[in-house]
MDTraj code that builds the backbone (N, CA, C; nanometers):
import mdtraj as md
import numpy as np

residues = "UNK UNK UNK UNK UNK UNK UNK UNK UNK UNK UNK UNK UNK UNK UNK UNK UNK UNK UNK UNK UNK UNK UNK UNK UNK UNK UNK UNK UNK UNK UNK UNK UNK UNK UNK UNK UNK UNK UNK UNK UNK UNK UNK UNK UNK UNK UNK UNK UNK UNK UNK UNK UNK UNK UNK UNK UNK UNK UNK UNK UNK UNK UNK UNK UNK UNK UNK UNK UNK UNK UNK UNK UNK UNK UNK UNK UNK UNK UNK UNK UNK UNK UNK UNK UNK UNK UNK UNK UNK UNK UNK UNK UNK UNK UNK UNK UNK UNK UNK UNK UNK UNK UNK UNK UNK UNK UNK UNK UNK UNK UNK UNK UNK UNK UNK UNK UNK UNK UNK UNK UNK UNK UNK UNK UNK UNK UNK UNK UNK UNK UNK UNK UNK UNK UNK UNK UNK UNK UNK UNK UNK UNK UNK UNK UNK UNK UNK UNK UNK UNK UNK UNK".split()
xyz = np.array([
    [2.6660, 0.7544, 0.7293],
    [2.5685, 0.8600, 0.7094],
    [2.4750, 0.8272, 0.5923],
    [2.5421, 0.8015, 0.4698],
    [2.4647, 0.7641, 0.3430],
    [2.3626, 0.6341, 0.4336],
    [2.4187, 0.5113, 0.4957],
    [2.2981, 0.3981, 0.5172],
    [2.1621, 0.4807, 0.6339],
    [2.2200, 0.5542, 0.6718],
    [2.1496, 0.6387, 0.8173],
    [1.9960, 0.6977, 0.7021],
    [2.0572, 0.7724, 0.6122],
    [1.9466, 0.8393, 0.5214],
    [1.8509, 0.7545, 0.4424],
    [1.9254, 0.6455, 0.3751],
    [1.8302, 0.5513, 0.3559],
    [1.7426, 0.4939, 0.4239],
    [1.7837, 0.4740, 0.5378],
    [1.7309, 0.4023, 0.6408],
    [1.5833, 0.5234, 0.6644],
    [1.6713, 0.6253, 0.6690],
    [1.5296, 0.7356, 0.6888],
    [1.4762, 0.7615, 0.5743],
    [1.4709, 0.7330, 0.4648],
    [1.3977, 0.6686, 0.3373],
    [1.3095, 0.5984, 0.3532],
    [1.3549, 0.4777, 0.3616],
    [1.2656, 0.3501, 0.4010],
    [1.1870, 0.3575, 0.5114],
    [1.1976, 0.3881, 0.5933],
    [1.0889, 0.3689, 0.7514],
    [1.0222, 0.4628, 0.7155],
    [1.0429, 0.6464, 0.6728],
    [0.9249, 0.6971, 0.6049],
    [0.8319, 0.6683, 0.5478],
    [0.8520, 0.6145, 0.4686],
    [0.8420, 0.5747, 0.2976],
    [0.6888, 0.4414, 0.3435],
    [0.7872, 0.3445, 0.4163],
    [0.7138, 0.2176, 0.4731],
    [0.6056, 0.2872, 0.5886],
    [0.6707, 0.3391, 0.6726],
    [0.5255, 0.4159, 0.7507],
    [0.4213, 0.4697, 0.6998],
    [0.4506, 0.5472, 0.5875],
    [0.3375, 0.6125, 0.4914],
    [0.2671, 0.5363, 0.4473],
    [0.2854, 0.4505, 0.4431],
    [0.2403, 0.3166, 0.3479],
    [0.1326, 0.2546, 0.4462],
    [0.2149, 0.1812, 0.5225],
    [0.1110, 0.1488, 0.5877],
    [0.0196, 0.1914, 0.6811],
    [0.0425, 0.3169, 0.7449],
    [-0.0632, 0.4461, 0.8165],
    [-0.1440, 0.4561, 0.6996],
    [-0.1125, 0.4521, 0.6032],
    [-0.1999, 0.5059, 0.5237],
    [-0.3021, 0.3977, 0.4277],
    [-0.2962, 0.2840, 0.4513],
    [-0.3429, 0.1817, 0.4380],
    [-0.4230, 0.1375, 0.5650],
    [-0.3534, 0.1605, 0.6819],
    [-0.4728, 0.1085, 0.8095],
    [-0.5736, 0.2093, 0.8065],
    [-0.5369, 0.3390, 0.7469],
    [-0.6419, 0.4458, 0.7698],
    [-0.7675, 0.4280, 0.6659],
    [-0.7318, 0.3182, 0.5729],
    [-0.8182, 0.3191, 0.4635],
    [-0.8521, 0.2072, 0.5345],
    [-0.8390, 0.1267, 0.5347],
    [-0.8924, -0.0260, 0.6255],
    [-1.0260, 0.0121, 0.7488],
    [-0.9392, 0.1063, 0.8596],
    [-1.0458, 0.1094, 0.9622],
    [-1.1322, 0.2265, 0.9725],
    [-1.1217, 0.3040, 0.8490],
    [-1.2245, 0.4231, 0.8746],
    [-1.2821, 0.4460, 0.6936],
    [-1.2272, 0.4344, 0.6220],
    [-1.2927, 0.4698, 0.4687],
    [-1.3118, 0.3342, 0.4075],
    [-1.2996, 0.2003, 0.4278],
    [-1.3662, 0.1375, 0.4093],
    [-1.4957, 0.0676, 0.4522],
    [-1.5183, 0.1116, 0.6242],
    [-1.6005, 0.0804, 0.7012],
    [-1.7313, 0.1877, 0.5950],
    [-1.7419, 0.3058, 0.5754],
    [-1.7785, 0.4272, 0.5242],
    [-1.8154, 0.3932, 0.3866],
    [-1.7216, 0.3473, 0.3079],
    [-1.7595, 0.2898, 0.2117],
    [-1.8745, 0.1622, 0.1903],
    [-1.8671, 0.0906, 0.2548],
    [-1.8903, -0.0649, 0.2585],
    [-2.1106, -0.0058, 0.3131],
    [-2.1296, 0.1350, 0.4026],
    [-2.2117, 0.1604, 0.4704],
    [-2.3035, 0.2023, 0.3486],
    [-2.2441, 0.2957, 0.2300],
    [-2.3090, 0.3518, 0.1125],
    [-2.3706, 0.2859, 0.0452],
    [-2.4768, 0.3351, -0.0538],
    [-2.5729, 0.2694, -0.1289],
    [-2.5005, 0.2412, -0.2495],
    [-2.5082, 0.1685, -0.3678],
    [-2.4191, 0.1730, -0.4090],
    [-2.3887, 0.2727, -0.5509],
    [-2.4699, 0.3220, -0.5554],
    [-2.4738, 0.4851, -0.6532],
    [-2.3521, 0.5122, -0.5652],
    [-2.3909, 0.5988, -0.4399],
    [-2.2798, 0.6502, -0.3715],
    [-2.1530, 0.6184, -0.3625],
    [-2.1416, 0.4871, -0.3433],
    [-2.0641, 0.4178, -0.3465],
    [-1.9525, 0.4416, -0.4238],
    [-2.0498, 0.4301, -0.5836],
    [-1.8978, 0.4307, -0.6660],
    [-1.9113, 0.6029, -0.7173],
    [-1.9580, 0.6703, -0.6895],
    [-1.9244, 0.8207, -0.6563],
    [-1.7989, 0.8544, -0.5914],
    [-1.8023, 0.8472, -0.4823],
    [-1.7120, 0.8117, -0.3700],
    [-1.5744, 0.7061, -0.4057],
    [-1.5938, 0.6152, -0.4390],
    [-1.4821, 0.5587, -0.4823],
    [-1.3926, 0.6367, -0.5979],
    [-1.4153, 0.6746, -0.6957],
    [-1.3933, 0.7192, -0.8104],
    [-1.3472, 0.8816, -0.7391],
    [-1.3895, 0.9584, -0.6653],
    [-1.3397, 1.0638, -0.5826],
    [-1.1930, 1.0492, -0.5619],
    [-1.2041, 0.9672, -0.4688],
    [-1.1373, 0.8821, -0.3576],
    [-0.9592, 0.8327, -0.4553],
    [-0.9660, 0.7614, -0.5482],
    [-0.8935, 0.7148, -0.6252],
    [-0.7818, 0.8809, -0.7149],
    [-0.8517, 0.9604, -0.7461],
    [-0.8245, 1.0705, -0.7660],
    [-0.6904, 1.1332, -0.7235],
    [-0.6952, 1.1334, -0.5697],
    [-0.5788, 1.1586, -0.4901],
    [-0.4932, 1.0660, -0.4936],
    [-0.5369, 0.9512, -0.4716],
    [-0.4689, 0.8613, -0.3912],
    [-0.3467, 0.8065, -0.5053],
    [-0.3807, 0.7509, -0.6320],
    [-0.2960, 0.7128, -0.6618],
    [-0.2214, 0.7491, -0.7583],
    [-0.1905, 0.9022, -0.8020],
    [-0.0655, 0.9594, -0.8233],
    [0.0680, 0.9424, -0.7104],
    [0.0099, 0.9117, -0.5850],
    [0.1610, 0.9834, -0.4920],
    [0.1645, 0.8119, -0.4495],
    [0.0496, 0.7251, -0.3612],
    [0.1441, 0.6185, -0.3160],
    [0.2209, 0.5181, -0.4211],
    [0.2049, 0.5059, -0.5278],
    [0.2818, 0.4367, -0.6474],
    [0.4589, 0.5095, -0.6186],
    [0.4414, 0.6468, -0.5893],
    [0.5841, 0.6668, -0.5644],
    [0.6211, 0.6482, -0.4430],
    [0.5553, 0.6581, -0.3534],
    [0.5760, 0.6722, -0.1824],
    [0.7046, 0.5305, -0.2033],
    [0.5853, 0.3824, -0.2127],
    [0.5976, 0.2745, -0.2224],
    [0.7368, 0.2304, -0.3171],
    [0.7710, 0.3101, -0.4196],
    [0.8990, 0.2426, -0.5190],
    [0.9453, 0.3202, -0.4339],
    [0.9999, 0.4703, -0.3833],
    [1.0998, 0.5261, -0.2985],
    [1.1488, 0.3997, -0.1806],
    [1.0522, 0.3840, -0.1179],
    [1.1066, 0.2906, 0.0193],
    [1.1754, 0.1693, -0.0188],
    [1.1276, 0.0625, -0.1601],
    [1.1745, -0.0184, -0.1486],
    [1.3024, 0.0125, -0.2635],
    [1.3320, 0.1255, -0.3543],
    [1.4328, 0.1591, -0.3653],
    [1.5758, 0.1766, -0.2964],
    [1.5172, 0.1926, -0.1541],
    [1.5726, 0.2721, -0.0343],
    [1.6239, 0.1539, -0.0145],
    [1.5311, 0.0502, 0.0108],
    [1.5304, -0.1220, 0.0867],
    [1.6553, -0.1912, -0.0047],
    [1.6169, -0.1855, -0.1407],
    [1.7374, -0.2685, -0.2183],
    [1.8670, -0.1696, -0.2033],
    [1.9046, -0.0523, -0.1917],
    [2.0230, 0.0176, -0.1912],
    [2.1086, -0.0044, -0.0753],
    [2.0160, -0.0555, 0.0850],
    [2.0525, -0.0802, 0.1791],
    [2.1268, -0.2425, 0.1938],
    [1.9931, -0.3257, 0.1351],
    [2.1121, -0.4377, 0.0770],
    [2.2172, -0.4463, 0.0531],
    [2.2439, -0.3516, -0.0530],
    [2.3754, -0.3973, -0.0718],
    [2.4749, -0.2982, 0.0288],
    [2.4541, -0.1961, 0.0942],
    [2.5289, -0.0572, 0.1821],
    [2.5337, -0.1023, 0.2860],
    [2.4327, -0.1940, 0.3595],
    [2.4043, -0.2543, 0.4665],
    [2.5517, -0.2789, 0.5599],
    [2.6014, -0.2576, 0.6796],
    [2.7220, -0.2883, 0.7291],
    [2.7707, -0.4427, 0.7220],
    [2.6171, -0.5399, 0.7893],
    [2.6271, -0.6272, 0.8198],
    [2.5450, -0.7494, 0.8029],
    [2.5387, -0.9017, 0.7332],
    [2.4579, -0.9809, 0.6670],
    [2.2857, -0.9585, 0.7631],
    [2.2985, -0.9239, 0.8863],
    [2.1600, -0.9527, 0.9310],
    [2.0805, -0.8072, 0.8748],
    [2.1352, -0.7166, 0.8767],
    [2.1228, -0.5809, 0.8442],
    [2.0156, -0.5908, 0.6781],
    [2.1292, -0.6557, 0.5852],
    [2.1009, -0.6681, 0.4758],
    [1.9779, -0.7587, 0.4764],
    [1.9982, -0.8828, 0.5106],
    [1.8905, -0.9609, 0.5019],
    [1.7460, -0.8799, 0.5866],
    [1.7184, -0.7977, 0.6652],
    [1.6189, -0.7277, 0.7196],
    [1.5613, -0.6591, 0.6272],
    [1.6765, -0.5893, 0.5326],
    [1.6332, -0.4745, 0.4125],
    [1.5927, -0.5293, 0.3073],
    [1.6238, -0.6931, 0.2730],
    [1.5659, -0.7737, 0.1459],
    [1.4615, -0.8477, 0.1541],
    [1.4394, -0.8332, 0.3216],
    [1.3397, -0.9048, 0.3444],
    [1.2025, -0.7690, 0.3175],
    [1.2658, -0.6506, 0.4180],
    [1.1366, -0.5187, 0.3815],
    [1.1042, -0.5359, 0.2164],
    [1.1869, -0.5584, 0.1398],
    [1.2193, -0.4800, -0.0312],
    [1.1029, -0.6116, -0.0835],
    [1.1339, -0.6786, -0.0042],
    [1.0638, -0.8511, -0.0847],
    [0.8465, -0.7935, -0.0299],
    [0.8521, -0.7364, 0.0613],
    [0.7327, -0.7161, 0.1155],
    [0.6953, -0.6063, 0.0213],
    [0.7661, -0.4972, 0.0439],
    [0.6837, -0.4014, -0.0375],
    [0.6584, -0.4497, -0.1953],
    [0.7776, -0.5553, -0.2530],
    [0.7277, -0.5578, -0.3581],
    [0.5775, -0.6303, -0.3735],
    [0.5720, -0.7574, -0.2672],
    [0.4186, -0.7772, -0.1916],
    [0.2961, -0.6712, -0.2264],
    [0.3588, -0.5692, -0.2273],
    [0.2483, -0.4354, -0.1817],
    [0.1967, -0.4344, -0.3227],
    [0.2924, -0.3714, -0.4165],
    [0.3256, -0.3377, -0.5647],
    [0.2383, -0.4171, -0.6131],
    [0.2876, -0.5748, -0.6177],
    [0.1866, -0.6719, -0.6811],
    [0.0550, -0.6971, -0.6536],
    [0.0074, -0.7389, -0.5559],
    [-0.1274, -0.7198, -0.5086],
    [-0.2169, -0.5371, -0.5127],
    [-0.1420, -0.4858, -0.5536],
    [-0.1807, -0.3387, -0.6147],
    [-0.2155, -0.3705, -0.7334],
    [-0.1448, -0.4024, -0.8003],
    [-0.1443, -0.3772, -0.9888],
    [-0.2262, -0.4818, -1.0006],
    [-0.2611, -0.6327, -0.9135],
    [-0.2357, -0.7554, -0.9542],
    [-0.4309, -0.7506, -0.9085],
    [-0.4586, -0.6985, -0.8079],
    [-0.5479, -0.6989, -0.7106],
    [-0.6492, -0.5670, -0.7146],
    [-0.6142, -0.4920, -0.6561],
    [-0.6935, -0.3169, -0.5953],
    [-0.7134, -0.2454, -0.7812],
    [-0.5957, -0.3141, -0.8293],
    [-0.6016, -0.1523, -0.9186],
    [-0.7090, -0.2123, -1.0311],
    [-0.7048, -0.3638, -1.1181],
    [-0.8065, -0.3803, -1.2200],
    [-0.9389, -0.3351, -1.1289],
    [-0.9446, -0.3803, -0.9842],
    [-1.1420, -0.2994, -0.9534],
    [-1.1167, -0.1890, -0.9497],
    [-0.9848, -0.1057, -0.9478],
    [-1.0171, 0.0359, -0.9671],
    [-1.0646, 0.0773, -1.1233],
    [-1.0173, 0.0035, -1.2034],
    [-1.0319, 0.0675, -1.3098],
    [-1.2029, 0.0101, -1.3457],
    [-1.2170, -0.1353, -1.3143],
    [-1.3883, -0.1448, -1.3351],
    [-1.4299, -0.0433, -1.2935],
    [-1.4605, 0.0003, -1.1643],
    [-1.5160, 0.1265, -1.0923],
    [-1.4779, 0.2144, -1.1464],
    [-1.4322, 0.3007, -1.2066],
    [-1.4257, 0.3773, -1.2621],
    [-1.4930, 0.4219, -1.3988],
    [-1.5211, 0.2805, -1.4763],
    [-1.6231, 0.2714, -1.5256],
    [-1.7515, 0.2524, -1.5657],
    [-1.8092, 0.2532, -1.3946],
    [-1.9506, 0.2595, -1.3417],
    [-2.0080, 0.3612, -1.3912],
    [-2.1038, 0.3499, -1.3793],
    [-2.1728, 0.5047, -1.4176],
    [-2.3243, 0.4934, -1.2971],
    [-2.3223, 0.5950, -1.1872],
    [-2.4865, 0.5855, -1.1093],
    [-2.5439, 0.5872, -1.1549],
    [-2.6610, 0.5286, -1.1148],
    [-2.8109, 0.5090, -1.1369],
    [-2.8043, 0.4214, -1.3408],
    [-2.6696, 0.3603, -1.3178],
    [-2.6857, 0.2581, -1.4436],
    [-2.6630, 0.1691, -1.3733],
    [-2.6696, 0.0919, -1.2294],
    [-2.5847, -0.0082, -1.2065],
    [-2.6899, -0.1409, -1.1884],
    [-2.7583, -0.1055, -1.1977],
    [-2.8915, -0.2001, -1.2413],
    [-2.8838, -0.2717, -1.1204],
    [-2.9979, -0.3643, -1.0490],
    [-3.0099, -0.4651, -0.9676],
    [-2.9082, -0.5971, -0.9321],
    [-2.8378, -0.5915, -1.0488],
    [-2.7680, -0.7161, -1.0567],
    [-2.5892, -0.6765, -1.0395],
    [-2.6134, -0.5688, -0.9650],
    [-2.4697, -0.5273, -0.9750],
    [-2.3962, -0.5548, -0.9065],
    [-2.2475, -0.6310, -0.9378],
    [-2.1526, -0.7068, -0.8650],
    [-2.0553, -0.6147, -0.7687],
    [-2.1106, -0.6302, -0.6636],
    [-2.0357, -0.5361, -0.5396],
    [-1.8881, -0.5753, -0.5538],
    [-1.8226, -0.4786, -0.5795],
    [-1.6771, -0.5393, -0.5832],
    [-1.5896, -0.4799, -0.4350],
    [-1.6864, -0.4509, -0.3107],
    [-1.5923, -0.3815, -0.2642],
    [-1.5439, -0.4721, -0.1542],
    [-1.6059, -0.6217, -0.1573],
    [-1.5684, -0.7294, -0.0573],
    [-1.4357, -0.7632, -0.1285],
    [-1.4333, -0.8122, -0.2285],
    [-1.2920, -0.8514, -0.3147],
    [-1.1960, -0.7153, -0.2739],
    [-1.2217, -0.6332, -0.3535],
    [-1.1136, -0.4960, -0.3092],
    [-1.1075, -0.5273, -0.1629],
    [-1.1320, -0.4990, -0.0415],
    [-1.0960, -0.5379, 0.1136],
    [-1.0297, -0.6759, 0.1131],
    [-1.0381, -0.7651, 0.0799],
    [-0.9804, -0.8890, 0.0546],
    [-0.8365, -0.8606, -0.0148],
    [-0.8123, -0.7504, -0.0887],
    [-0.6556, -0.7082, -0.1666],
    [-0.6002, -0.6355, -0.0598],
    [-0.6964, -0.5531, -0.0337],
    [-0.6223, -0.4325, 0.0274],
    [-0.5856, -0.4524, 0.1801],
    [-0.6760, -0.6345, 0.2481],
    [-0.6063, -0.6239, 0.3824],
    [-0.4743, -0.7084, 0.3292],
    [-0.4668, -0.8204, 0.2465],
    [-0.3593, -0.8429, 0.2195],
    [-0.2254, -0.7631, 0.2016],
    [-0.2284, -0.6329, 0.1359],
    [-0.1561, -0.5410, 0.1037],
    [-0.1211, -0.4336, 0.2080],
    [-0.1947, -0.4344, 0.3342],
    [-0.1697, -0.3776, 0.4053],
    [-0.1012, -0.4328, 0.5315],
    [-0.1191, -0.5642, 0.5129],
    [-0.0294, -0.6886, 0.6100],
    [0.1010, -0.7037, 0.5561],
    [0.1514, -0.6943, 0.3724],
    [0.2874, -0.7025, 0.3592],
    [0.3532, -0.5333, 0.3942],
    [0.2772, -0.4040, 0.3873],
    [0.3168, -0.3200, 0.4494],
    [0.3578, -0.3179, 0.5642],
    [0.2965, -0.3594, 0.7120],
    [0.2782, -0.3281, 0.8593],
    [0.4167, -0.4584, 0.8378],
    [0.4726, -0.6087, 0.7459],
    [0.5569, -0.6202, 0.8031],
    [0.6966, -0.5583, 0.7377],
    [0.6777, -0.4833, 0.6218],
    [0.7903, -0.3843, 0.5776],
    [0.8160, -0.3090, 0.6681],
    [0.6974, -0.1964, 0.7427],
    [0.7758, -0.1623, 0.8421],
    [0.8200, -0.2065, 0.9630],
    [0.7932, -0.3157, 1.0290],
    [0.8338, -0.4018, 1.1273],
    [0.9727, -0.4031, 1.1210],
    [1.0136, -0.4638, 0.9816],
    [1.1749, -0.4787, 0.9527],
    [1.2682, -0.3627, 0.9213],
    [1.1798, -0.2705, 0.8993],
    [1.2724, -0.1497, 0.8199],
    [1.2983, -0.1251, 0.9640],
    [1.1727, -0.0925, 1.1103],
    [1.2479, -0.0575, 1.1777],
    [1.2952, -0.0931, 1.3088],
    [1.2757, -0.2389, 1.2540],
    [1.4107, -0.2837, 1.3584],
    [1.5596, -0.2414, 1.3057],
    [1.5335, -0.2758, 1.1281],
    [1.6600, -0.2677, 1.1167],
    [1.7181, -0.1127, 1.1011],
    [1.6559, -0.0144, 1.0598],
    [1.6953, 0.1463, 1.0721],
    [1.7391, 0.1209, 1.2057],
    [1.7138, 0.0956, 1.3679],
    [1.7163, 0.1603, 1.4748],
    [1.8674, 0.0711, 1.4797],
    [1.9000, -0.0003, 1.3914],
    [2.0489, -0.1007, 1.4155],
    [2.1415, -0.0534, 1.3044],
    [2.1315, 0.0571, 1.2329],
    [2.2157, 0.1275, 1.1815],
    [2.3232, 0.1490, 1.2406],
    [2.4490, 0.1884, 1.2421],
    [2.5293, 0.2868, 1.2672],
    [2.5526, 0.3935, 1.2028],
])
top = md.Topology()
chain = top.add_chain()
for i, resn in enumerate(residues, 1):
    res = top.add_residue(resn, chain, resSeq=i)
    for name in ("N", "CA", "C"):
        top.add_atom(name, md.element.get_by_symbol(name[0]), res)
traj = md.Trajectory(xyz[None], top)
C-alpha cells in the first residue's frame, strides 16, 4: 500500500510536470515568441509570477516519491525504473536553475520601452532549456508509469 501511494506521488507529480511543460511549449511559447518585445517581457514577468512558487515543489515531491520507491521498490527492475524517473527529474531541476531560471531573473529585470534596439531576445535560448527540460520530464513520466502500473 505505502509503494502503491508513492507510486501515486510520482506519476502525479511527473504528469504535472510535464502537461504542464508541453502546455507551455505548444501554446504560451508560440504566443510569446509572436509579441513585440515590450510585450513580451510584460508578459513574461506576469507569467513567472504563478508559475514558480508551486512547480519547484510539484517537481522535488515526485522525485522525492522516485528516490523513496528505490529503495521500497519490491523488485530490482521496479527500483531501477524509479532511479532512472528520480535521475530525469533531477534533469528537470538542473536545467531549471542551470538554464530557464538565470533568463528568468534577466527578464525580470527588463524594464519596457528601455529595451533599446539592440536588445538580446532571450526567448530562443529559454525554448532551447525548456524543450530540453520538458524531454527529461515526458521521459520521467514514461518510467514512473510503466513502473506505477507494475506495482503490487
Amino acid at each position: 500500500m505505502f509503494t502503491q501511494i508513492l507510486g501515486g506521488v510520482t506519476l502525479l507529480g511527473t504528469g504535472l510536470v510535464a502537461g504542464v511543460f508541453f502546455a507551455v511549449a505548444v501554446s504560451v511559447l508560440p504566443t510569446l515568441f509572436a509579441l513585440k518585445p515590450d510585450d513580451y517581457v510584460v508578459t513574461h514577468q506576469l507569467l513567472g509570477k504563478g508559475y514558480h512558487p508551486y512547480m519547484p515543489i510539484i517537481v522535488t515531491a515526485a522525485l522525492l516519491a522516485d528516490v523513496a520507491l528505490v529503495v521500497a521498490a519490491p523488485t530490482s527492475g521496479l527500483r531501477l525504473l524509479f532511479a532512472a524517473s528520480a535521475l530525469l527529474l533531477v534533469g528537470v531541476q538542473v536545467v531549471s536553475q542551470f538554464g530557464n531560471v538565470p533568463i528568468n531573473k534577466v527578464v525580470a529585470t527588463m524594464r519596457p520601452g528601455a529595451l533599446g534596439a539592440d536588445w538580446p531576445d532571450p526567448r530562443p535560448r529559454w525554448r532551447q532549456w525548456h524543450v530540453l527540460r520538458t524531454s527529461c520530464a515526458f521521459g520521467a513520466l514514461g518510467l514512473t508509469s510503466a513502473a506505477a502500473v507494475l506495482l503490487p
